[in-house]
N, C-alpha and C positions, 0 to 999 in steps of 0.2 A: 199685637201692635196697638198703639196707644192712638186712636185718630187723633183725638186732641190737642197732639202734640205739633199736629198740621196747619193748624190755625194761625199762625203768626207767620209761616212761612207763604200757606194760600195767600194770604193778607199783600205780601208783598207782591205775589206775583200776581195779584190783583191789577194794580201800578204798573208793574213790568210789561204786562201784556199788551199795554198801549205803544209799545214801541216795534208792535211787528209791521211788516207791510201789508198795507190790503192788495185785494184784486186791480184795484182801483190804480196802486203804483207799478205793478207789475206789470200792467197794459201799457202805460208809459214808457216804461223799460223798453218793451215788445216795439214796440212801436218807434221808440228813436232812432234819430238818424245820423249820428254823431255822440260820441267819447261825451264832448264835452256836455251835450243835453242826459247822457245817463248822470256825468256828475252832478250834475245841479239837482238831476231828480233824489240822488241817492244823497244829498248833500248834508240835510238835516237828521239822516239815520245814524246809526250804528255802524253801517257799512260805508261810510264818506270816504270816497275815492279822488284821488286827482286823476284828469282827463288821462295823463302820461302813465299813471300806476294803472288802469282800467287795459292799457295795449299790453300787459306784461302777463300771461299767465300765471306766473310764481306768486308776483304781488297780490293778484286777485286772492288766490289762494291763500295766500299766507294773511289777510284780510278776514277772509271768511273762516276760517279756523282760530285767529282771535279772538272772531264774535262769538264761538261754539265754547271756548276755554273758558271764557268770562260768565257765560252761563251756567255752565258748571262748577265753577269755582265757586258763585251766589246760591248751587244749589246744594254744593256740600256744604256749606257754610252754616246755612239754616234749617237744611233737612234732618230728622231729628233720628233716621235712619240710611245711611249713607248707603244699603242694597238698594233701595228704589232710585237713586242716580246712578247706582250701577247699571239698573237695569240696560239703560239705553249706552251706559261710558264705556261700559266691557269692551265692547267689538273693540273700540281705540289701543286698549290696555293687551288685548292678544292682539290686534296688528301688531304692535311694538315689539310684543313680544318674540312674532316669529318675524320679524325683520331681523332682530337683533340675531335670532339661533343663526340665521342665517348667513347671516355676517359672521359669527364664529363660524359656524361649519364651512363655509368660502373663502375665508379671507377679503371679502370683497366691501368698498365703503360703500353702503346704503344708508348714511344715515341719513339723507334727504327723504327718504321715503317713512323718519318716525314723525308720530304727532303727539307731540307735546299738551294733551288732554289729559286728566281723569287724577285721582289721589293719590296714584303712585308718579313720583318724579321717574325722567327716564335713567336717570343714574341708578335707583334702585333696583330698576328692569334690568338694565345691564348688567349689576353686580348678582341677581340673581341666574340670568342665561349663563355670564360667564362660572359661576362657583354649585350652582345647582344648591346652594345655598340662600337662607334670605330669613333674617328678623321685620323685617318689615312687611312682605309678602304671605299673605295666609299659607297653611300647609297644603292645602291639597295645590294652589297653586303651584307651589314646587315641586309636589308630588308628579303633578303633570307634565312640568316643566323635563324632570329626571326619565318618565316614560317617555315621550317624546325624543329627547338625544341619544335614548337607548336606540330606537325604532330608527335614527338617522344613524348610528352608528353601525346597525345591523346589515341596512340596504344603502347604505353610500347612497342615497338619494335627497332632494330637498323636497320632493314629494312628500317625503313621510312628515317631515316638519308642515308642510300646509295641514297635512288632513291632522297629524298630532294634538296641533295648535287649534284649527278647525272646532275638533270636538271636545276638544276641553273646553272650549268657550260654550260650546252649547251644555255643557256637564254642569259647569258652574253656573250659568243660569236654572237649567232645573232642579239645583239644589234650592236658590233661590226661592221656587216655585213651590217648595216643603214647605221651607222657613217660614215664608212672609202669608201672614192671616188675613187675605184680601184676596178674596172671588175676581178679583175685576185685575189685579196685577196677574194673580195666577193665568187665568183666560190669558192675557196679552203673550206671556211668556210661553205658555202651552203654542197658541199661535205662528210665535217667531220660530219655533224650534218644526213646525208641523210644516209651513210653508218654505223651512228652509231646504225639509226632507222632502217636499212634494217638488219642489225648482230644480232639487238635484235629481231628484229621478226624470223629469223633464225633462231635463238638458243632457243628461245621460243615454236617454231613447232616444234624444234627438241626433246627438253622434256616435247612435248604434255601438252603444257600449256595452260590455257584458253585464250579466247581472253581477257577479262577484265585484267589480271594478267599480260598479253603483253603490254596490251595500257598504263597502270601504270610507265612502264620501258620505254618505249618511249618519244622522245620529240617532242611536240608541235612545234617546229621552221622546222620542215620538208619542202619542196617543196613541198610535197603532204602530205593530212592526213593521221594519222595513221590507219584509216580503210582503206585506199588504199594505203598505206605500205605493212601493211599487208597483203591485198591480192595476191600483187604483189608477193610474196613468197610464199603464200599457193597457188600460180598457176602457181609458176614458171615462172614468168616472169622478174625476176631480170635480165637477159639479155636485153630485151626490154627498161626498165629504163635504162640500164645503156649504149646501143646506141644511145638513147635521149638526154642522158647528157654529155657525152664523146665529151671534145673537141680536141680531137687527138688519131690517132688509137695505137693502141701499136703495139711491134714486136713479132715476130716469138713467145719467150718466154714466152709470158702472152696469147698464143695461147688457151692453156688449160684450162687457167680457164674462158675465155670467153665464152667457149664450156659449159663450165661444169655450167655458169648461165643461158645460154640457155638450156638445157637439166633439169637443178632441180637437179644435183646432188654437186654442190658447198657448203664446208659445210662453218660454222658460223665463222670457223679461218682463211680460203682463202679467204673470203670477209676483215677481217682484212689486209691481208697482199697486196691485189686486193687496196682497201683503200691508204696504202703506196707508193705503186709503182705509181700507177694517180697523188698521190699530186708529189711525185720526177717528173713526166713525164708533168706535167705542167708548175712547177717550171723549171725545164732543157729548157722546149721549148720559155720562157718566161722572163727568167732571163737577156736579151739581150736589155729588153725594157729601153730607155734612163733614166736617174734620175728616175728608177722606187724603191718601194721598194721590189719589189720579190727579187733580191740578198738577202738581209737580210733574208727575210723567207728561200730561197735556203741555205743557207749557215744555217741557225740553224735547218731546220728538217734535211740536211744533217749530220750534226753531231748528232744529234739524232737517225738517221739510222744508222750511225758509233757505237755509244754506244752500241743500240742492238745487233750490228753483232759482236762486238766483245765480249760480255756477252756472248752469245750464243756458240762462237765457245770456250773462257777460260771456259765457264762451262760445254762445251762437252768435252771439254779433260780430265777434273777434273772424268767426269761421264763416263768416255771411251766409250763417243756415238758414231755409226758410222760416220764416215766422210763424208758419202757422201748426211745421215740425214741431218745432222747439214747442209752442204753446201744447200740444198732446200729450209732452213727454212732461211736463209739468205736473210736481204732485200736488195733494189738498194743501191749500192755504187756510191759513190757522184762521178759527174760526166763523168757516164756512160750514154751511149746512150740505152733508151729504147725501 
């Protein structure tokens, strides 16, 4: 990979990154007491609502998934290797994907549930679920695409399309993870794929599910096998993995849950949110490296952490959750020093 070819792109989102919210607006948010005081706050951003759209879940959404497309759209646009906006656009592209299988194998309309994100149009999505065919879609994606409707053809089930779809997306990231000549992308992708197999064994011990039913929902692309995944969590030792892999300690803040994956008592959603904060906290420490492309990753899972926190806190108002819930459940805001 050519760093140098990140320079003009860095450049902009130099400029660009003046437009995220600080802590500073987000307390505001938390804190109002009325539609019309979030709008005024939000008034000058990106996310400018009227008081009437801010009551409407759908609007909200469809708001905040704008803001996510237009950053992508600027990141493919000028990135001089369209894998590094994959890294983070993928999830979008197999969402789609397996809504759509889904919709074939059902008959049923979901299409509210695609998001119109990432370099593939959802037209070409669909022409590839429906024909298992596709010039425009890489092969192995359709390769995937064709194992997958076998596996729903075999067990009449839409289960097998989740986990199908599931791990193809983790497939294709660590192919990724070959590809791209960057210690610091690789790490983040190793990460995603590590703590998605450590939440899933998590959550799996936690509704006392067998091991075979675990290893199913797992991916293959781990650091370590899924039977020593798995163990590492039925002995509590997700602490231990995770001072192995950590390459930077955290602050005072993420004291807890470090505690609580030593002790066994961390559950399956604080490894989620444990997951976020690392990649911001590697991204923040690293983003400095010259013609690198971590700015680019910095700068789009930041707004990605942007979109959730602000989901969270407009749909805790809407739900009159406590404020100070919502604030916990908040992730890093771009940045901040973790």
């Amino acid at each position: 990979m050519d760093g140098k070819n990140y320079s003009q792109i860095n450049t902009s989102i130099s400029v660009k990154e003046n437009s995220f919210l600080t802590r500073e607006t987000f307390n505001q948010l938390l804190q109002a007491q009325s539609r019309d005081v979030i709008a005024n706050t939000l008034n000058n951003t990106d996310y400018a609502m009227t008081p009437e759209e801010l009551n409407e879940t759908r609007l909200i959404e469809k708001r905040l998934m704008r803001v996510l497309r237009d950053q992508y759209d600027f990141a493919y646009q000028e990135a001089p290797d369209p894998r590094i906006v994959d890294i983070f656009n993928l999830v979008y592209v197999y969402h789609n994907l397996k809504v759509l299988m889904k919709m074939r194998a059902t008959g049923k309309d979901l299409e509210d549930l695609l998001i119109d994100i990432g370099r593939y149009s959802i037209n070409d999505l669909r022409y590839a679920v429906t024909t298992l065919e596709s010039t425009v879609l890489p092969d192995y994606i359709v390769d995937e695409l064709r194992q997958t409707w076998r596996s729903f053809e075999d067990y009449q089930s839409t289960e097998a399309i989740d986990v199908g779809i599931d791990l193809a997306y983790f497939h294709h990231l660590s192919e990724y993870r070959k590809e791209i000549d960057n210690e610091t992308v690789r790490h983040i992708i190793q990460m995603m794929i590590d703590f998605f197999n450590i939440t899933t064994a998590k959550r799996g011990l936690e509704q006392d599910r067998p091991n075979a039913f675990i290893y199913e929902l797992m991916s293959t692309k781990g650091s370590q096998s899924m039977e020593e995944m798995l163990e590492l969590v039925r002995n509590n030792e997700i602490g231990a993995w995770f001072d192995r892999v950590n390459l930077f300690p955290f602050g005072k803040q993420y004291d807890r849950y470090v505690t609580k994956m030593h002790n066994g008592t961390i559950t399956a959603g604080e490894l989620e949110y444990l997951r976020d904060a690392y990649i911001a906290t590697v991204l923040d420490e690293t983003h400095l490296e010259p013609f690198s492309p971590t700015p680019v990753l910095r700068y789009l899972f930041g707004k990605e952490m942007e979109v959730k926190n602000l989901r969270l806190v407009l749909l805790g108002y809407l739900m009159d959750l406590d404020t100070k819930r919502v604030e916990e459940r908040m992730r890093p805001v771009y940045g901040e020093t973790i």
